[in-house]
N, C-alpha and C positions, 0 to 999 in steps of 0.2 A: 504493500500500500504506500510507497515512498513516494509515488507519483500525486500523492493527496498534498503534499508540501512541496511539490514543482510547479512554481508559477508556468512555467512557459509547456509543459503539458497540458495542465487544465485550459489554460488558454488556448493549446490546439485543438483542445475536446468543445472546449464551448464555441470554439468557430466552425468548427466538425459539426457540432450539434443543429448553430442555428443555418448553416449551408445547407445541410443537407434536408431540417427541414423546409427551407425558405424554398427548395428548387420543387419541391412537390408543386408549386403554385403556378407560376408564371410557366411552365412549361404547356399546361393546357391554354392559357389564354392563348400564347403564342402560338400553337397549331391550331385552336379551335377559334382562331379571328380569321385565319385565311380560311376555315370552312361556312363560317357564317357568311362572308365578304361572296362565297361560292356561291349557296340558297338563296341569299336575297339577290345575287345578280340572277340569279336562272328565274328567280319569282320575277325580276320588272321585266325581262325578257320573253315570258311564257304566259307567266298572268294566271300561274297555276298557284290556285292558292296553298296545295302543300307545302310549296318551297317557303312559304310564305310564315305557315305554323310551325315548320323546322326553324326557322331562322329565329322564331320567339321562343321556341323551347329550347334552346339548346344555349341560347343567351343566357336563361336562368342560369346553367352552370359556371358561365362565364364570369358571370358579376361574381360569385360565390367566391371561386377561383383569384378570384383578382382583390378580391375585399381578406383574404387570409395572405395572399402576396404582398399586400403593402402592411398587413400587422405584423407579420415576422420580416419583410426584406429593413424594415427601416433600421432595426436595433443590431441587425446583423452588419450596416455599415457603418454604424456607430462607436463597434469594436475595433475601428481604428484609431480608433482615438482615445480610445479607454484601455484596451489591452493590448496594443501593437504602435504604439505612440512614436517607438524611434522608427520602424517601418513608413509612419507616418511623415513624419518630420524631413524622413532623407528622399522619399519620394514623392510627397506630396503636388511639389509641381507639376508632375504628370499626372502620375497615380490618381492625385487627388481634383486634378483636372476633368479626367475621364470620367470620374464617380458625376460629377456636375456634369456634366453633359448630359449623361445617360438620366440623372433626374430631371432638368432642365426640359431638355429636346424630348426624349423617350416617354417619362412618364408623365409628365405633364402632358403631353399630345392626345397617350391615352385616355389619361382623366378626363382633360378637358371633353372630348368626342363621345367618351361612354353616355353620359347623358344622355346626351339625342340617341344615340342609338338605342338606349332601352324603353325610354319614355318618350322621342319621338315622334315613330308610327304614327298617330293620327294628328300632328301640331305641325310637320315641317313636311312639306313636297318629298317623295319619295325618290330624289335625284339627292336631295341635302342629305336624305337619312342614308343611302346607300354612301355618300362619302364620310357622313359620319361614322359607318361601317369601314370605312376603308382604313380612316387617318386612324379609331383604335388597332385595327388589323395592325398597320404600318408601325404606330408607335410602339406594341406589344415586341413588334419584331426587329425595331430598331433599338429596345434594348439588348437584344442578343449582341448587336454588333460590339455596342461601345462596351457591354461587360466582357464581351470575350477579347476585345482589343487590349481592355487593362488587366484581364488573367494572360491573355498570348506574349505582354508583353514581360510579364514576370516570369514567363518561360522561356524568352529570347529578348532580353533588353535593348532596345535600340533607339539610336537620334540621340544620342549626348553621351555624357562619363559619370564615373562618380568621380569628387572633387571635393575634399575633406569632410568623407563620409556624407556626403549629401549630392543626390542627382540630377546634374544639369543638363536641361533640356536643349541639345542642338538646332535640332528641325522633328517638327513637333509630327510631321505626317509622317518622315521613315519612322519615328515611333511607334505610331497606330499601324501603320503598314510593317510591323515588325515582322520577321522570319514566319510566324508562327499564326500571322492575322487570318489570312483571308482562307485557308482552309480549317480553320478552328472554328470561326461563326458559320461556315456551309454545315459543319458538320453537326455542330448545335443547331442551327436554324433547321435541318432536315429530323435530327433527333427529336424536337419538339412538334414537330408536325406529324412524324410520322406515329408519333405516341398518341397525340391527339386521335389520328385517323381511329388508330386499333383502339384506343377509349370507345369511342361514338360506338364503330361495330360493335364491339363489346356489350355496350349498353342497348344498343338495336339488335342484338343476338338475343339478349335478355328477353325484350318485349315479345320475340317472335317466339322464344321456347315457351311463356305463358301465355302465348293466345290473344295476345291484347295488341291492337293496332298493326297487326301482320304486313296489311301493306303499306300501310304511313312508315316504319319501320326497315322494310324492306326496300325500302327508296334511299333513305340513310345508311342504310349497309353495301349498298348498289355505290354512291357517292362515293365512301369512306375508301372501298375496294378499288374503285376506280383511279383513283388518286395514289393509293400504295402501287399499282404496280407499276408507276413511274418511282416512287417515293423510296420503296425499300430495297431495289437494286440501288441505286444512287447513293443510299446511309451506305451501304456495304460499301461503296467504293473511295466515298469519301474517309469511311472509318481507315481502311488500307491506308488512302493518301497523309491523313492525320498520323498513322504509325509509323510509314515513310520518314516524317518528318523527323520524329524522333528520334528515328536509325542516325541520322544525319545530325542532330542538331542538339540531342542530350543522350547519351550514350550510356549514362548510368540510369537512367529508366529505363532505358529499351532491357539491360543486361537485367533489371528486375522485375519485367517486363515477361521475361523469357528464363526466368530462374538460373541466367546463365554465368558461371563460376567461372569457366575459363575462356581465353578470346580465341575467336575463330579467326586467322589471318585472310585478307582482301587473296578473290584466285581460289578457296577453297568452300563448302559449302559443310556446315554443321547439321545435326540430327536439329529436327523441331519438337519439342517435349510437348504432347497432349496435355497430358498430368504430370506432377509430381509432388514431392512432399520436400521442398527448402528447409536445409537446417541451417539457420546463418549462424550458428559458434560455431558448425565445423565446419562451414564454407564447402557445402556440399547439398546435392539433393541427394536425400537418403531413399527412393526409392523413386523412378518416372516410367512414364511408356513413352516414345518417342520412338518418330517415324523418320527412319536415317535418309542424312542431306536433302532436307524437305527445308530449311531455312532459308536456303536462298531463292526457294522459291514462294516463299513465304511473303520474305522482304521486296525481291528486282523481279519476279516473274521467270525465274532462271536460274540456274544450276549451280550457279559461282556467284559469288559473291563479289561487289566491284568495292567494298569497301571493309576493313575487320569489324566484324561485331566484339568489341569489346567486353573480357567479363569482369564481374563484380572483383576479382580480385586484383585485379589492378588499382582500384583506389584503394586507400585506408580506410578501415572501417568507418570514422568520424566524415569519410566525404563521400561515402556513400548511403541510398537509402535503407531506412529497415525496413522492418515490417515486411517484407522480399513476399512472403505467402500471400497475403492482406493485394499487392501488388497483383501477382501475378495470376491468382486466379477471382481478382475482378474485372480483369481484361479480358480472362475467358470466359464469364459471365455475361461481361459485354456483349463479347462478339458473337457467343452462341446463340443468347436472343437477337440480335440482328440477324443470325440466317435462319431462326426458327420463323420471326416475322415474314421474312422474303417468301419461307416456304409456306405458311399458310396462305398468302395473297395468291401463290399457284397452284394453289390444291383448289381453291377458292375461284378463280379466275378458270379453270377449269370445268367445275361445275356449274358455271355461268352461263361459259360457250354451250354447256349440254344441255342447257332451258334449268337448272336447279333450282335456280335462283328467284324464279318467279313468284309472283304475289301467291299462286296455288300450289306452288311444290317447295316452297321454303322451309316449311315448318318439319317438311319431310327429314332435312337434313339434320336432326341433330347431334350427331356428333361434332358438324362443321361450326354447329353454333355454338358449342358447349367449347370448342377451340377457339373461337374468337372470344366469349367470355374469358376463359383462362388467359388469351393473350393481353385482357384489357391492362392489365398492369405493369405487364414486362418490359415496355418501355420506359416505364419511370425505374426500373430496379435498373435494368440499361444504362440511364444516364445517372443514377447515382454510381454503379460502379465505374463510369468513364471519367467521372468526377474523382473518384479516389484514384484512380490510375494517376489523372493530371495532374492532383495536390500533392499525395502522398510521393509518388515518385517523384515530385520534386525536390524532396529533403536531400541533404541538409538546409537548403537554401528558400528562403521566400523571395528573394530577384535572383535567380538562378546564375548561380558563378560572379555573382557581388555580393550579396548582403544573409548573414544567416540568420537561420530562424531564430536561434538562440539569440543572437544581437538585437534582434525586431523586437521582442515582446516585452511588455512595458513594465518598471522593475514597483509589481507593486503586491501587498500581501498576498500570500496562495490562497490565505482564506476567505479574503475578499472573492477572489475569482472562483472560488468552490462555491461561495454563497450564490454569486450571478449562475454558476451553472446552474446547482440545481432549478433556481427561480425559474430561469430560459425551460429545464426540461419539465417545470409544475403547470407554468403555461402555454407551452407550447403542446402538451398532450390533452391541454382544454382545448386547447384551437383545434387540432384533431381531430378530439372526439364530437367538436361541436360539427365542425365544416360534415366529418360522416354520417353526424345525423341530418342536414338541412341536406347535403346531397342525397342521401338514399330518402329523407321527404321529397325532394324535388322529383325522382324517380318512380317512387312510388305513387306518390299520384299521378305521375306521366305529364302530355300535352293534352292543354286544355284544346280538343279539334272544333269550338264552338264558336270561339274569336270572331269577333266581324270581321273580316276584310278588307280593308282601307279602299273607297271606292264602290263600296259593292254595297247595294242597300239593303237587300233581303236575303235571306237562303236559298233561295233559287235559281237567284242571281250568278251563284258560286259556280256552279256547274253549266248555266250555258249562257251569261253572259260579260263577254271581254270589257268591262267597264271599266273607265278611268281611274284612275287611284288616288285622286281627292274628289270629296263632293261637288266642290265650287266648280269642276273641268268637267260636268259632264255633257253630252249632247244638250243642245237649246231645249229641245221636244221634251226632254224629260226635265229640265228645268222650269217647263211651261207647266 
């Protein structure tokens, strides 16, 4: 229990803590604004009012979503100022630039926008409300960029030096354009979408194994489907390019990465470990299966290797990471849900092309739907373990190859920091339990399919007649 009196462990558990819950949030807005931004454009385009009561049922989950992402994201960036204070101080010009942006530009845009989009429907022209669809979509997803700009760039520092212990900024764009930018946010912005996607199914899986709204339901799983099988070949590829990087650019992750102890020289090609069991005091794996000189084509697509994969034991213990287990098989957690995903969507996409799918044969399938339920969550388990790959492999270091973690964290009682955790883990498992009971209400009573239809004056109206989408635009005749 010595770890109970280390300031800078408890501090890595409580930012451990509030990251990993804060990401459960914002990860659905971000996929599930590009699918609403989807329904309500096919609803002004078609004037079917299905798309029209997906676009408001599926909202509720959004707000829900976004209203427990801004209760846990704020305190969680707070901690740099409280428990990482020299991290703060020597990077702040950047670092601390980027955070402002990302609230400034990003969430504000969102916030500002949610309004109309939830409330709206029947006050503003349905061109306003579609862009006020859009700009929360946009903002939702333009925090991906600027927070993966200031974690990509603590993975690859770029645009200035340190310069007595403190970071000056050269040129502020190769910064944000660090080594590490522009396929870290593809990779996240596809991860969050494409979790979203498998949510929605999942949840439209649900309706259709009880019987309730089969084909309102099966339109939404038709959508969600539709969209993954561009979505989840693409994460796969982008995941590769993401790992590429790392081959390249921090060598002691990839080496823990790949449980790998000793270096494989550039010109030869190494076994690639499925499994194994890391003992890092004896700087060995005590037991793996591994598929011989499968690494190189793991890494370049090819048999040799153009570069040495470096092993763990080339650094000193103190500069490399631990945890080596923790590492290396949440990378394989990662990636095996990524081709479980890819492979439901073609089991899936399969029985599409064979008519399965249909309003009258869907309910047929349930094993496929009881797969897309079980998949509903594995995108978030996914990207929390890509997230421990990215943080944890980066020890020893919080700006990787300048500043250590050790040095970062602010010199202040352990007991203070033991008291904010547990507080962070007392309510942050209210927020939990609360967000799972207003979702699974939100679910359990379903969509309300009775909604008027903006435009439309009566029930009858719904089904055969194309009318305008505010009252005041409609034909003269009927305004006489």
């Amino acid at each position: 229990m010595d770890f109970l009196s280390n300031t800078v462990v408890l501090s890595r558990m409580q930012f451990a803590l509030t990251a990993i819950f804060h990401m459960l949030w914002p990860v659905l807005t971000t996929g599930m604004g590009i699918y609403l931004v989807i329904v309500e454009g096919m609803w002004l385009k078609t004037r079917n009012p299905d798309y029209y009561l997906h676009a408001r049922f599926w909202s509720k989950l959004y707000v829900l979503n976004f209203g427990i992402g801004v209760a846990s994201g704020i305190p969680m960036e707070f901690q740099f100022g409280t428990n990482w204070a020299p991290f703060a101080e020597a990077t702040g010009d950047f670092f601390g630039s980027i955070l402002g942006f990302e609230a400034s530009m990003a969430f504000m845009l969102e916030a500002g926008f949610l309004g109309i989009m939830l409330f709206g429907w029947e006050r503003v022209h349905p061109v306003i409300h579609y862009f006020a669809t859009i700009m929360v979509a946009f903002g939702a997803n333009l925090s991906i960029f600027w927070i993966l700009s200031a974690n990509s760039w603590l993975q690859t520092p770029a645009g200035g030096e340190m310069v007595n212990g403190k970071f000056v900024v050269h040129d502020y764009f190769q910064a944000i354009l660090n080594p590490f930018m522009a396929k870290s946010v593809l990779h996240m912005f596809f991860a969050t979408l494409e979790t979203s996607l498998f949510v929605i199914g999942g949840i439209s899986a649900w309706y259709i194994l009880r019987n309730r709204h089969q084909a309102f339901f099966s339109k939404s799983l038709k959508i969600a489907l539709a969209a993954a099988i561009a979505v989840a070949p693409i994460q796969i590829y982008m995941g590769h390019l993401s790992a590429e990087q790392v081959y390249h650019y921090q060598p002691t992750k990839l080496a823990a990465m790949e449980a790998r102890w000793e270096t494989i020289p550039a010109g030869e090609s190494g076994d690639w470990t499925v499994v194994a069991l890391p003992n890092e005091k004896a700087q060995k794996n005590d037991w793996e299966i591994a598929i011989p000189k499968a690494l190189g084509y793991i890494l370049e697509f090819k048999p040799k290797l153009s570069e040495p994969v470096l092993g763990l034991k080339e650094w000193k213990p103190e500069d490399r990471p631990h945890l080596v287990g923790l590492i290396y098989y949440a990378f394989r957690i990662m990636s095996g849900i990524g081709f479980f995903l890819a492979a439901l969507m073609l089991w899936s996409v399969l029985q599409w092309l064979r008519g399965k799918l249909s309003a009258e044969n869907i309910t047929q399938q349930r094993w496929l739907l009881r797969t897309w339920m079980f998949a509903a969550p594995l995108g978030y388990i996914a990207i929390e373990a890509g997230w421990i790959v990215r943080c944890v492999g980066r020890q020893p270091w919080t700006v990787y190859g300048q500043i250590r973690t050790v040095d970062a964290a602010s010199h202040i009682p352990a007991s203070n920091v033991l008291t904010s955790l547990i507080s962070f883990a007392i309510v942050y498992t209210i927020l939990f339990i609360s967000a799972m009971y207003f979702g699974s209400r939100i679910i359990r009573i379903g969509p309300n399919l009775n909604l008027p239809i903006p435009g439309i004056e009566n029930e009858s109206a719904v089904n055969t007649t194309p009318a305008e989408f505010i009252p005041d635009q409609r034909p003269v005749e009927a305004q006489q």
